[in-house]
N, C-alpha and C positions, 0 to 999 in steps of 0.2 A: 534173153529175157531180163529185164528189169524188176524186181518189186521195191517197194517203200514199204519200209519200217520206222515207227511213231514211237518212242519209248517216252512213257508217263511213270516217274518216276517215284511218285506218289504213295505211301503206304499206313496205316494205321500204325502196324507198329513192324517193328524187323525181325522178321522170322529167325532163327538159330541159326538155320542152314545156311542163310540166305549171304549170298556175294556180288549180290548182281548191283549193278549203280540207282540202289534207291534210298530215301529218304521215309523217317515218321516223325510226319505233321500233322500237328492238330486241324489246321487252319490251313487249305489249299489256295494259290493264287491262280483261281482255273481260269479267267480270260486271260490275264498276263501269261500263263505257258500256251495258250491256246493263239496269242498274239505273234508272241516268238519262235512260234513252230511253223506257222504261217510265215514271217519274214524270211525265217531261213529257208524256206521252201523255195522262197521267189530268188533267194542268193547263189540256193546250190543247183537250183534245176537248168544253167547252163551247160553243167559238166555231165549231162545227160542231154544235150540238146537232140532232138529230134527221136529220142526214146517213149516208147508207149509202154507205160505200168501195165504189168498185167496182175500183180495182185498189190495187197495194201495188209500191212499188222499192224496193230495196237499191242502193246505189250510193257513189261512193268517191270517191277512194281504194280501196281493197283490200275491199270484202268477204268474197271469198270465206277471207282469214284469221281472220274470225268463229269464234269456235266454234260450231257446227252445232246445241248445244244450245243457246248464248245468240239463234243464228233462230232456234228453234223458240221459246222463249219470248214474242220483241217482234213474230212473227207470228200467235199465241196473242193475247196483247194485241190488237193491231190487230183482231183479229177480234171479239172482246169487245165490244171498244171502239164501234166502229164497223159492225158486221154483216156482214162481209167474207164471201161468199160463200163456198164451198170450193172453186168453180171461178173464183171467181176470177183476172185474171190477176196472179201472183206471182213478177216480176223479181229476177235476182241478180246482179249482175254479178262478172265473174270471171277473175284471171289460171289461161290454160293451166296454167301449174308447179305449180298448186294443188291438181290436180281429181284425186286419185286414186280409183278405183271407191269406196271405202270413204267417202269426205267426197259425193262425187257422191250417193251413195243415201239420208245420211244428211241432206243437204239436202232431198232428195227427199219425204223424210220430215215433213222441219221443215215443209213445203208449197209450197217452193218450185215451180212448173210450167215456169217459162222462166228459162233462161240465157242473159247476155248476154256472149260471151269477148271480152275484148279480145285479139284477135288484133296488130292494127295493122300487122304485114305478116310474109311467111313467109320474106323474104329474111335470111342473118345481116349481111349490111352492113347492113342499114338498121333490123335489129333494135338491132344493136350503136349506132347514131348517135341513135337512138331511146332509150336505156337500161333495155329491156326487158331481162329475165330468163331470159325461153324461147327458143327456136328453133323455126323452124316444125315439126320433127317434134312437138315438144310438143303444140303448134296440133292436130295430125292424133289424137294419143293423146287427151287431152281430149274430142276431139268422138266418139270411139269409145267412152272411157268413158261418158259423157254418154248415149249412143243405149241402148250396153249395159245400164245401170240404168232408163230408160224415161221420159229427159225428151224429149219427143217436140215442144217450141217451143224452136229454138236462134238465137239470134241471134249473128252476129261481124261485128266490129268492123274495119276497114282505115284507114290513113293512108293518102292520095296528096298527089303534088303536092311531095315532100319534094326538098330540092336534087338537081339534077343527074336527074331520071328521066325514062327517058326514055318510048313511050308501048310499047315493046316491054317493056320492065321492067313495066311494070303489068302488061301481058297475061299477064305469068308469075303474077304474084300473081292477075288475078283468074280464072285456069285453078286456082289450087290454090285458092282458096277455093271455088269452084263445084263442084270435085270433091268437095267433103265435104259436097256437098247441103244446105246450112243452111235454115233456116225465113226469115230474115230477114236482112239484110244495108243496116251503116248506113258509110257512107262520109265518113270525114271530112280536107279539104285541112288540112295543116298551116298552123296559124294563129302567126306570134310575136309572143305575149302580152308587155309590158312588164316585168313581171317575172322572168321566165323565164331561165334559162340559153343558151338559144338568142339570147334579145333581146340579151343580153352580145356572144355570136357576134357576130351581125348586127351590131351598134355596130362591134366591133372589125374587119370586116372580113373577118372566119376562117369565117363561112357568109354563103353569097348564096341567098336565097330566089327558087325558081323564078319566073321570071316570070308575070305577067297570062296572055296570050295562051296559053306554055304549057300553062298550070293548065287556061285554057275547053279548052283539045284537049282532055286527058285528063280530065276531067268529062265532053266530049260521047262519049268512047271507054267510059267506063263505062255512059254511059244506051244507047249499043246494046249491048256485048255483056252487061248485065244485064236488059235487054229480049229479046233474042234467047234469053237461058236461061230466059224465064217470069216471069222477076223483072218484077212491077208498081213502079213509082217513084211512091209520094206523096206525098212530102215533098222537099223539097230537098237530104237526105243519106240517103234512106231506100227501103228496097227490101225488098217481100216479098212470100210465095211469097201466094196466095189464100187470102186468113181467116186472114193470120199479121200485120196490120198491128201493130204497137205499141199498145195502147189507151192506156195509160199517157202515152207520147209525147205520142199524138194529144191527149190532156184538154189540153196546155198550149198545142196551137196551136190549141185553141179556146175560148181562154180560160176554163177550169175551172178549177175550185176546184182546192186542194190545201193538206195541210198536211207539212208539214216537219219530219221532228225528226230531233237528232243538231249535233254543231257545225256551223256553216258551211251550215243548211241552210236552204231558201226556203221561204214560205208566200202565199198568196193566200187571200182568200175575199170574196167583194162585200157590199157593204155599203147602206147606205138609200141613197136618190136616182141609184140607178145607176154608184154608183160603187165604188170597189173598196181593199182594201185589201194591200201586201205588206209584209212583216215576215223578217226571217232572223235566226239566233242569231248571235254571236259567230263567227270563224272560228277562233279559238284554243282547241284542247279543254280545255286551265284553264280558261280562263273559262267554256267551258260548266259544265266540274265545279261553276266558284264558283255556277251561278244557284241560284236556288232555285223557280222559275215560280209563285211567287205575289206577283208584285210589281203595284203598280199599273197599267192597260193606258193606254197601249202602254208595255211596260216601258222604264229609260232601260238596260238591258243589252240592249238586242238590239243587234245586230250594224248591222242598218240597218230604219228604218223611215219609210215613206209610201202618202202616199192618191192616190187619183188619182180625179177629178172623170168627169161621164156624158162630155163631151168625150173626155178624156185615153181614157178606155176606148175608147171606139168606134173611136178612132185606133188603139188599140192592136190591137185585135180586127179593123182591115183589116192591118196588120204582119203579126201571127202567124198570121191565115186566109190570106194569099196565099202563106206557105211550105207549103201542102198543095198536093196538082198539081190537087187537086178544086177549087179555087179557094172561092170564098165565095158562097153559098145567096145572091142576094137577097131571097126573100121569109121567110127566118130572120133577113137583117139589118134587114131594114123590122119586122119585127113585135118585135125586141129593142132596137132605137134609134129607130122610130117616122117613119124616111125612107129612100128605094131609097138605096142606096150612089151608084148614079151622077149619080142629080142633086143631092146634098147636098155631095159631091169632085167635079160637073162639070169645071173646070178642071183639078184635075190629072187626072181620069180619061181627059180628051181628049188631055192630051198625053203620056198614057202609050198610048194608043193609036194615034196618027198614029206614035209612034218603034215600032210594032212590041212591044211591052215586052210589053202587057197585049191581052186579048181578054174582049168585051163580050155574052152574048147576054141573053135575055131571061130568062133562070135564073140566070144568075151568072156573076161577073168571076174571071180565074186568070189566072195566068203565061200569057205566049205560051212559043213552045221557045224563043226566045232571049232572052225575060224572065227564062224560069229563073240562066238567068248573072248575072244582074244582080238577085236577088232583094232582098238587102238594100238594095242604092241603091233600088231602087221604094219599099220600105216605110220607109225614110225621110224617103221623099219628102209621104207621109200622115203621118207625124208631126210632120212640121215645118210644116204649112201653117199657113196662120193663122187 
């Protein structure tokens, strides 16, 4: 499977949290990103030659500050490009304060079919400490406008786990997001990233990060009362209604292809002998402006670039398959690396299952329910073996 992913790196202002490769500009240059994402489309889609897209993300930074003509154009492209379905699925991500009926329709237009809102919570404390822009009424108008113009795949986005909440405090947020019946709903604990405003906090003393034990409560408070509303959990932050999973997501945690364009964006795609290749632009939008994408491969202007041998894969492909709840197909991993999962990691598979972590049957390995907690320690544990 292939998807494309667009990263617009665009933002009002830089959230606390926030580490991802975006920029706050007053003054966007949205035909010139809308130009240069388009070139490099036409540079890098040999390295996918004969590949058919099946999905497409917009994602940020801000998106939905795009102008609605320049998505309709780099999804026009992509489609060219790559044979992108018309149904296929078509991600946007998007703050609430942005989505008036009028930009909502004329997304709609451009092809978009799913919105992703960053919601991140409906409270104004925790908006406020957050440095979001909206308020949850926003949150509530947005999904109305949204419904109103007939995007009919809506996804929102929540923070938990942020200082001081308690598990009654979540239940208010997640009675109002539930009330607005969304298609999909992705859950994420507040992480402090090192470079961050927050990581300042924390150094200095002036925010204390929820504890461990509290964070597992309210993770296991979300997996029932979003199981109790219908919501299926998939993935490790992910929750959707039946036939509304993420596909786009899903490609990365199982190891798909993808190509990336836009500053600061990621690309994959495997290469001879089973092994694989990633590559990302520059995170600084100058330097994307300066490339030109016909430089020698692998260029010495990307941002980062490596290989990773049939080993390094295979490791990686138990990593990213054990953050799905479906866990990992055995007899898709024997016929793609050429041995069962269990007896190739016997050792660590053994003692991931005498501690409870992991469950074993004769179709395939996944999270146990209290492995889920401890998702990332497991899969590091398959990468570091020797």
């Amino acid at each position: 499977m292939l998807g494309v992913y667009i990263h617009f790196p665009y933002c009002r202002k830089r959230c606390p949290y926030c580490d991802f490769a975006v920029h706050a500009r007053q003054t966007i240059p949205q035909d010139r990103y809308a130009d240069t994402v388009v070139q490099e489309c036409a540079a890098r889609a040999p390295l996918f030659s004969g590949r058919r897209a099946q999905t497409l993300y917009f994602g940020g930074g801000t998106p939905s500050l795009w102008r609605p003509d320049c998505v309709e154009r780099v999804v026009a492209e992509i489609r060219r490009t790559f044979q992108l379905a018309t149904d296929s699925e078509i991600t946007l991500e998007a703050n609430p304060d942005l989505l008036p009926g009028e930009t909502l329709a004329a997304l709609l237009k451009a092809g978009i079919n799913r919105l992703s809102l960053g919601a991140q919570s409906f409270s104004t404390k925790s908006l406020q400490l957050l440095g979001r822009l909206h308020q949850g009424e926003t949150i509530r108008q947005a999904m109305k406008n949204a419904r109103a113009v007939g995007f009919q795949n809506i996804s929102i986005d929540l923070m938990f786990a942020l200082p001081e909440q308690s598990t009654r405090a979540l239940d208010r947020e997640l009675d109002q997001v539930l009330a607005l019946k969304p298609d999909h709903i992705s859950l994420y604990s507040l992480t402090i990233e090192s470079r961050t405003a927050f990581a300042a906090l924390v150094r200095d003393k002036k925010m204390v990060p929820l504890e461990d034990d509290k964070q597992a409560a309210l993770y296991e408070q979300i997996q029932r009362r979003l199981g109790e509303a219908g919501f299926e959990q998939y993935e490790i932050s992910s929750y959707a209604r039946p036939g509304k999973r993420s596909v786009h997501n899903s490609n990365y945690w199982r190891q798909g292809e993808y190509l990336g364009l836009g500053s600061g964006a990621h690309s994959h795609r495997m290469i001879d002998n089973g092994g694989s290749e990633r590559f990302s632009n520059p995170r600084s939008v100058d330097d994307y402006f300066a490339m030109t994408f016909d430089e020698t491969w692998p260029s010495t202007k990307f941002g980062s670039y490596e290989t990773l041998d049939r080993a390094q894969v295979e490791r990686e492909a138990i990593w990213l398959g054990l953050r799905e709840l479906d866990g990992i197909d055995r007899r898709v991993f024997q016929g793609r690396f050429g041995a069962d999962l269990v007896i190739r990691h016997g050792p660590v598979v053994d003692r991931l299952v005498e501690q409870n972590l992991i469950y074993v049957t004769n179709e395939r390995i996944a999270l146990s329910s209290r492995g889920v907690l401890f998702a990332d320690e497991i899969g590091a544990r398959f990468l570091s073996e020797p």
